[in-house]
LOMARKOL-858673 format. One record per residue (C-alpha): residue in three letters; x, y, z. Coordinates in steps of 0.1 Angstrom, whole numbers, plus 5000, padded with zeros to 4 digits. Example, Ala and Ser with C-alpha at 12.3 -4.5 7.8 and 13.67 -1.06 7.14 Angstrom:
<recs>
Ala512349555078;Ser513749895071;
</recs>
This chain:
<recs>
Unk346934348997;Unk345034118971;Unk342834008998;Unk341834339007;Unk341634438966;Unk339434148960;Unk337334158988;Unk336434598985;Unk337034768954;Unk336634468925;Unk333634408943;Unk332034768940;Unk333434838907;Unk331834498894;Unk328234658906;Unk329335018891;Unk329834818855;Unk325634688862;Unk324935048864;Unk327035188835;Unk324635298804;Unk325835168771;Unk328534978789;Unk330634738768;Unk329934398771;Unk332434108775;Unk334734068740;Unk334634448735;Unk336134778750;Unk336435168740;Unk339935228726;Unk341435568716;Unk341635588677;Unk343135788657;Unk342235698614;Unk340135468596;Unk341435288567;Unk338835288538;Unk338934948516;Unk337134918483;Unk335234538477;Unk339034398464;Unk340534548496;Unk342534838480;Unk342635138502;Unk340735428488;Unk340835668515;Unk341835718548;Unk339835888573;Unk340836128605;Unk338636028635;Unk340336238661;Unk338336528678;Unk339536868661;Unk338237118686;Unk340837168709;Unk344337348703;Unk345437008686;Unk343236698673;Unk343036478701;Unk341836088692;Unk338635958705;Unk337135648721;Unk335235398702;Unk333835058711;Unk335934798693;Unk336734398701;Unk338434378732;Unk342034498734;Unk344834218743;Unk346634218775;Unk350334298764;Unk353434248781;Unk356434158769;Unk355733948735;Unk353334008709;Unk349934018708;Unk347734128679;Unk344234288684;Unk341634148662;Unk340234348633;Unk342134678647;Unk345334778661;Unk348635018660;Unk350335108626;Unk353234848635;Unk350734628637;Unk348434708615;Unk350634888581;Unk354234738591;Unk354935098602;Unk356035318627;Unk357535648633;Unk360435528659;Unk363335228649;Unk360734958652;Unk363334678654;Unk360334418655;Unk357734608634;Unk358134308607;Unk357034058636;Unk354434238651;Unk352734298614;Unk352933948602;Unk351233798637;Unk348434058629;Unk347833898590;Unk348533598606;Unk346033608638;Unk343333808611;Unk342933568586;Unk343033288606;Unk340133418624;Unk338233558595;Unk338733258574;Unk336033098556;Unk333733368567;Unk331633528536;Unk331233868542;Unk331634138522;Unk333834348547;Unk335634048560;Unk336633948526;Unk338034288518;Unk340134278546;Unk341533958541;Unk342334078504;Unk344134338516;Unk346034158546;Unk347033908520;Unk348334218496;Unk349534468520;Unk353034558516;Unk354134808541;Unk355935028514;Unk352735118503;Unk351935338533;Unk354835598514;Unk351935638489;Unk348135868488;Unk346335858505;Unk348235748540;Unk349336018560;Unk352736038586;Unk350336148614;Unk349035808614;Unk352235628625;Unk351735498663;Unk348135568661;Unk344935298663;Unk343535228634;Unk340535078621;Unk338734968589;Unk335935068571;Unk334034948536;Unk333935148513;Unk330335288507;Unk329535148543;Unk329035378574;Unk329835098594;Unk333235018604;Unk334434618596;Unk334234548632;Unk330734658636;Unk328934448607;Unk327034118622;Unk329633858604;Unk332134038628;Unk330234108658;Unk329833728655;Unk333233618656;Unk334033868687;Unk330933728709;Unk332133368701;Unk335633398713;Unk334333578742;Unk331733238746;Unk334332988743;Unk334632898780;Unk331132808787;Unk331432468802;Unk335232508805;Unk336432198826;Unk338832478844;Unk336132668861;Unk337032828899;Unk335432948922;Unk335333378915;Unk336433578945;Unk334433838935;Unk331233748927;Unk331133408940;Unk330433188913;Unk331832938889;Unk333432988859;Unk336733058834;Unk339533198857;Unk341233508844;Unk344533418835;Unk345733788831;Unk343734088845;Unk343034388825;Unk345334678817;Unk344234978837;Unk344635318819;Unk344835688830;Unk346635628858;Unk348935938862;Unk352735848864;Unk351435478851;Unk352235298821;Unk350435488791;Unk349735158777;Unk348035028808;Unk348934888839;Unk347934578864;Unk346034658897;Unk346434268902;Unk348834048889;Unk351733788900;Unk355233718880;Unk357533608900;Unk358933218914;Unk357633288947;Unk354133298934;Unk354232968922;Unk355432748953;Unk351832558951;Unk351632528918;Unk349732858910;Unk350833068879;Unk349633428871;Unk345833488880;Unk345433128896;Unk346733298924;Unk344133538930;Unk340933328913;Unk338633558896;Unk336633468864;Unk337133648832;Unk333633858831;Unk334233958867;Unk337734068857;Unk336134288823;Unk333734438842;Unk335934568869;Unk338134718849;Unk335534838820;Unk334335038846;Unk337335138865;Unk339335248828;Unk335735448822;Unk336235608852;Unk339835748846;Unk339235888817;Unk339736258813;Unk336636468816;Unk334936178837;Unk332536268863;Unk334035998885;Unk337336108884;Unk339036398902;Unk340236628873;Unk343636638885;Unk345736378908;Unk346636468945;Unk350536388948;Unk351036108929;Unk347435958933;Unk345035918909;Unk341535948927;Unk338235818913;Unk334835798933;Unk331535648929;Unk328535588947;Unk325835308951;Unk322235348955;Unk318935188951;Unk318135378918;Unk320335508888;Unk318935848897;Unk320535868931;Unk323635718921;Unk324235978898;Unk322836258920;Unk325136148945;Unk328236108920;Unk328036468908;Unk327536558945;Unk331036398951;Unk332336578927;Unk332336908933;Unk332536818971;Unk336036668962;Unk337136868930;Unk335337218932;Unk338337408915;Unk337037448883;Unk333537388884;Unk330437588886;Unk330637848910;Unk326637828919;Unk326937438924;Unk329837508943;Unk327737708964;Unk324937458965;Unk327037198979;Unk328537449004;Unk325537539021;Unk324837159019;Unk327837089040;Unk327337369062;Unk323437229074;Unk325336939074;Unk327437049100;Unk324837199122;Unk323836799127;Unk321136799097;Unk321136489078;Unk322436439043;Unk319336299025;Unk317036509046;Unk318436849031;Unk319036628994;Unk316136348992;Unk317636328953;Unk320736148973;Unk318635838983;Unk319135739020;Unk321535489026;Unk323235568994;Unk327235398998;Unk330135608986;Unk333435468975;Unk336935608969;Unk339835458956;Unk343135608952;Unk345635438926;Unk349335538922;Unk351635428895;Unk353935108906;Unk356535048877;Unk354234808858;Unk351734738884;Unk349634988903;Unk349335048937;Unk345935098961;Unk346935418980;Unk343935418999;Unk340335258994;Unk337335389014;Unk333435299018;Unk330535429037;Unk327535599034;Unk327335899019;Unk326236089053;Unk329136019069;Unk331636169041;Unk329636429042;Unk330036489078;Unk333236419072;Unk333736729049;Unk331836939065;Unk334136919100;Unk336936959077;Unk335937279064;Unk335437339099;Unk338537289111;Unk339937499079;Unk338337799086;Unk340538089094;Unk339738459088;Unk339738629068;Unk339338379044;Unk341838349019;Unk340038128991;Unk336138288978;Unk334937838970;Unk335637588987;Unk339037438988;Unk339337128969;Unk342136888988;Unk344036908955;Unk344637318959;Unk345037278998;Unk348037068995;Unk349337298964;Unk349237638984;Unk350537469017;Unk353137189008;Unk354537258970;Unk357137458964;Unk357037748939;Unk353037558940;Unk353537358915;Unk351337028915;Unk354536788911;Unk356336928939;Unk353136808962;Unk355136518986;Unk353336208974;Unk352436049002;Unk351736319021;Unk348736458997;Unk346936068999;Unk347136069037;Unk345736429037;Unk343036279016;Unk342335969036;Unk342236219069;Unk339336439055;Unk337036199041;Unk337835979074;Unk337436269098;Unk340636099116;Unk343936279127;Unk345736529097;Unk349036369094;Unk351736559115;Unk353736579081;Unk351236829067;Unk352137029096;Unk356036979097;Unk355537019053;Unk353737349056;Unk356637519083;Unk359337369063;Unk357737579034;Unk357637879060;Unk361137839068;Unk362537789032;Unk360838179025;Unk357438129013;Unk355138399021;Unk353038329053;Unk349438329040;Unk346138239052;Unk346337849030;Unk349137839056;Unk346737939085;Unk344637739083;Unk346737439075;Unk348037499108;Unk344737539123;Unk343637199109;Unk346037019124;Unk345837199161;Unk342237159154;Unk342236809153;Unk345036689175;Unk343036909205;Unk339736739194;Unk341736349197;Unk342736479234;Unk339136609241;Unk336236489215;Unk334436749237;Unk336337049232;Unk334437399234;Unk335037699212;Unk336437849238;Unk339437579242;Unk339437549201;Unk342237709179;Unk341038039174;Unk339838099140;Unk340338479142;Unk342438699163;Unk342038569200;Unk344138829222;Unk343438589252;Unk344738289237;Unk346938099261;Unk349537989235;Unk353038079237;Unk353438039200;Unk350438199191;Unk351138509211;Unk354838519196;Unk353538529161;Unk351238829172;Unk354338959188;Unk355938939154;Unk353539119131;Unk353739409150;Unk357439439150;Unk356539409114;Unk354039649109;Unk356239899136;Unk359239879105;Unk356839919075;Unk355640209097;Unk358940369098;Unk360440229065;Unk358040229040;Unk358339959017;Unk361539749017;Unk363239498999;Unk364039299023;Unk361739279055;Unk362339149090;Unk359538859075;Unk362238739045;Unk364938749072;Unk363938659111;Unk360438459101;Unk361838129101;Unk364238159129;Unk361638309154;Unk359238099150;Unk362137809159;Unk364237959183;Unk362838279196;Unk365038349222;Unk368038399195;Unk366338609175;Unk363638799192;Unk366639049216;Unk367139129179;Unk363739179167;Unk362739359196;Unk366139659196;Unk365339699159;Unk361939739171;Unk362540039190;Unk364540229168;Unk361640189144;Unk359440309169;Unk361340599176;Unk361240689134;Unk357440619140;Unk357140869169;Unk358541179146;Unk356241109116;Unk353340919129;Unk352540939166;Unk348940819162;Unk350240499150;Unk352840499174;Unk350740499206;Unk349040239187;Unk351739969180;Unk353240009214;Unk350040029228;Unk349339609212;Unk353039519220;Unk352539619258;Unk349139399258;Unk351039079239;Unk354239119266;Unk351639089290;Unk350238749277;Unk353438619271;Unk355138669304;Unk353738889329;Unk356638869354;Unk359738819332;Unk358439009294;Unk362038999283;Unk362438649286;Unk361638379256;Unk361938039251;Unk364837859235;Unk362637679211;Unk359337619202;Unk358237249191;Unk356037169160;Unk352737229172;Unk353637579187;Unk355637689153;Unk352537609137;Unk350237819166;Unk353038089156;Unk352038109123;Unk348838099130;Unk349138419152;Unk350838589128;Unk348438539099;Unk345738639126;Unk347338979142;Unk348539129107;Unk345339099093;Unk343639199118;Unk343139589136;Unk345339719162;Unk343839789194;Unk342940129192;Unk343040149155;Unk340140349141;Unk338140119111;Unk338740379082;Unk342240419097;Unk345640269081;Unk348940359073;Unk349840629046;Unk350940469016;Unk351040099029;Unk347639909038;Unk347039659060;Unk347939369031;Unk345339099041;Unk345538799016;Unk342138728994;Unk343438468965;Unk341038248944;Unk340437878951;
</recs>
């Protein structure tokens, strides 16, 4: 696995830092803050000042560039010139059975560092490290919301904050410069040059399920690593600017609201994207192209649209940059999916390529999608597919985790659907959720593709039919048809119900249809019958359909069935169901439906 990390994603995410605008450089990162402590010239604090973002429902803290954060893990570690309250005031809202520790290594790691440095902001914060008495913070003009939150300083009269001015910025870039000429340079892994080796790699943030403090996408701590002698990051030899810049720009990237991340994870993995082109311009065209093609829940319903009609060209065998020229031929896409790993993360799946082939990519997978009608108005974003087909009640943390990054890895890939989506979605059907058209055409997919594997030539005619196909040669299919209009024959004669034959045969004939389908079929005909006295139009109707689906199903023998149906034809069955109810009957007049009950065909909003 480090092989593969360090030769693919470090790589990439080294060359996305080149091409990041106002990126930090090595020494410094953006950290979430919370206040500003305000120091008067004999470092007495005057004031205290509320940095968080006050627009939403609550005030939520915001990034700022400050000297690089320290890689904790265990011990302590002081940040310089900012940190925690514990750190920082001696104070914090929980127990805080080593708050007295970490506070004095801060004074202690500050003034050392600051020491003999004249500087007007400097000097007031070593006056007040040196007179700080955590009691204090009990006292105006400190405020309880600040315990566990980043803080800063500021002089007073100064817009600046202390770690801004020159005197500071100094210190910072000549910590970061120490290891020029280091006698222990290797040989980086990633960008192929000489220099310090990274003894710990940097904490990676916004991983869902992760750490919120940050967690490793490469590290080693245990005996076995060190059988040659190797400790930590010896073992995977990467300098210490290749390892900032990689994760600079993969903690920009998963951070909320980032146009490289998608908005919500898919399972338990946290996907972010990025391309690479030969200008900024197309990098970012094709970025913001990614992601609505990947995330179009919640974004703008016309650029939804746009990309559509992008994919749909595409899909007709145009090329990508012909019908975009803003996307830059050539232009490399990337994809990496991380999932949380106790303290470490993991690499669910990484994928590169050119942009024309995700996008072909897509396009076949709305392709294969497609059922009518169609039950979403936008396009589906992977996240909402595997909500509506594998979650119970829908709920995102119900999605099986591994399931929703295979799915993933299967439409940007254009290889096989896993078989679990399949097996997921009837296990759905058979535990009583509603067969609707997410299910459809989750079942289509799948059929879709397994057909194409067999025959990468396949016609529309041999395909998985994407409406009602009377002719379709599919026992299951024709069994799910076969089922909808028992269905619609009882809400004929019944009205509405509170329990229908779906809530209580659906499961069971789509498994084992010759158990349950004698039922089906005698209930069937006293419904009929009730149908006959009140509605004889519709009558001749139902039974006219049920004497054409008999007909496909067994010509010789139409009382027989099979004792079971596998995977692939439960699927097919719900696929014909979905397909027949929403559907007209043969014979069925177009402004024609049943009194009091319409033909319920399912129109829900991606």
């Amino acid at each position: 696995m480090t092989e593969q990390i360090q030769q693919g994603p470090l790589q990439a995410l080294v060359r996305f830092y080149d091409r990041m605008q106002n990126a930090p450089a090595l020494g410094w990162s953006q950290v979430k803050f919370g206040w500003a402590v305000v120091l008067n010239e004999s470092g007495h604090p005057v004031d205290v000042v509320d940095l968080r973002d006050q627009l939403g429902k609550k005030p939520a803290n915001r990034f700022f560039m400050v000297p690089a954060e320290v890689k904790r893990t265990a011990g302590i570690s002081p940040n310089f010139l900012w940190d925690k309250s514990s750190y920082v005031l001696g104070r914090t809202a929980g127990a805080g059975k080593r708050t007295a520790q970490e506070h004095a290594a801060f004074v202690k790691e500050n003034l050392e560092r600051i020491a003999g440095v004249e500087d007007a902001g400097l000097l007031a914060l070593k006056a007040f490290l040196e007179n700080w008495s955590p009691e204090r913070f009990d006292l105006e003009p400190f405020q309880t919301d600040m315990l566990d939150a980043n803080i800063m300083f500021r002089l007073d009269g100064d817009a600046r904050y202390i770690h801004e001015r020159p005197a500071a910025r100094k210190l910072v870039e000549a910590r970061a410069l120490e290891a020029d000429g280091h006698e222990d340079r290797i040989f980086c892994l990633v960008t192929g040059e000489y220099s310090k080796p990274a003894r710990l790699h940097p904490a990676i943030k916004g991983v869902e399920g992760a750490q919120t403090s940050g967690a490793s996408l490469v590290s080693f701590n245990c005996d076995a690593f060190t059988s040659y002698g190797k400790a930590q990051g010896e073992n995977a030899p990467t300098s210490e600017g290749a390892a900032f810049r990689y994760g600079t720009a993969l903690n920009s990237m998963l951070q909320r609201g980032s146009l490289n991340r998608v908005a919500r994870p898919i399972g338990d993995t946290t996907v972010v994207f990025w391309a690479e082109a030969s200008d900024r311009q197309a990098a970012e065209a094709a970025d913001a192209f990614g992601a609505i093609a990947l995330s179009s829940d919640n974004k703008d319903e016309v650029e939804v649209e746009k990309v559509s009609e992008t994919l749909k060209r595409v899909s007709r065998g145009e090329a990508l940059h012909t019908i975009r020229p803003d996307l830059g031929e050539g232009t490399r896409f990337y994809v990496l999916g991380l999932a949380p790993n106790a303290a470490r993360l993991s690499v669910r799946f990484w994928l590169c390529d050119t942009l024309d082939a995700f996008a072909r990519n897509l396009a076949m997978h709305y392709q294969d999608i497609a059922v009518e009608p169609v039950p979403w108005r936008k396009l589906p974003s992977p996240f909402l597919l595997a909500v509506k087909t594998t979650a119970m009640l829908e709920k995102a943390d119900n999605i099986p985790k591994r399931l929703a990054a295979d799915m993933l890895t299967a439409i940007l890939t254009g290889r096989a659907y896993p078989r679990t989506w399949l097996s997921s979605v009837i296990m759905r059907l058979r535990a009583g959720d509603d067969p609707t058209g997410w299910h459809a055409a989750a079942a289509r997919a799948v059929l879709q593709r397994m057909k194409r594997k067999a025959n990468p030539t396949i016609s529309e005619k041999e395909s998985v039919p994407v409406s009602l196909n009377r002719d379709y040669p599919n026992i299951g299919y024709q069994l799910g048809r076969l089922f909808a209009v028992y269905e619609l024959a009882q809400r004929a004669a019944l009205g509405g119900v509170n329990t229908t034959m779906r809530d209580k045969y659906f499961g069971a004939a789509s498994a084992t249809p010759a158990s349950v389908f004698p039922v089906i079929i005698r209930n069937g005909q006293n419904h009929l019958g009730a149908v006959r006295k009140k509605l004889a139009g519709w009558s001749v109707i139902i039974e006219k359909e049920l004497e054409e689906i008999f007909n496909k199903i067994s010509p010789e023998e139409p009382s027989s069935f099979p004792r079971s149906l596998h995977l692939e034809q439960q699927g097919e069955f719900a696929l014909g169901y979905y397909h027949q109810r929403s559907a007209k009957l043969a014979g069925q007049k177009s402004n024609q439906s049943l009194p009091e009950i319409e033909n319920d065909q399912e129109d829900e909003d991606a």
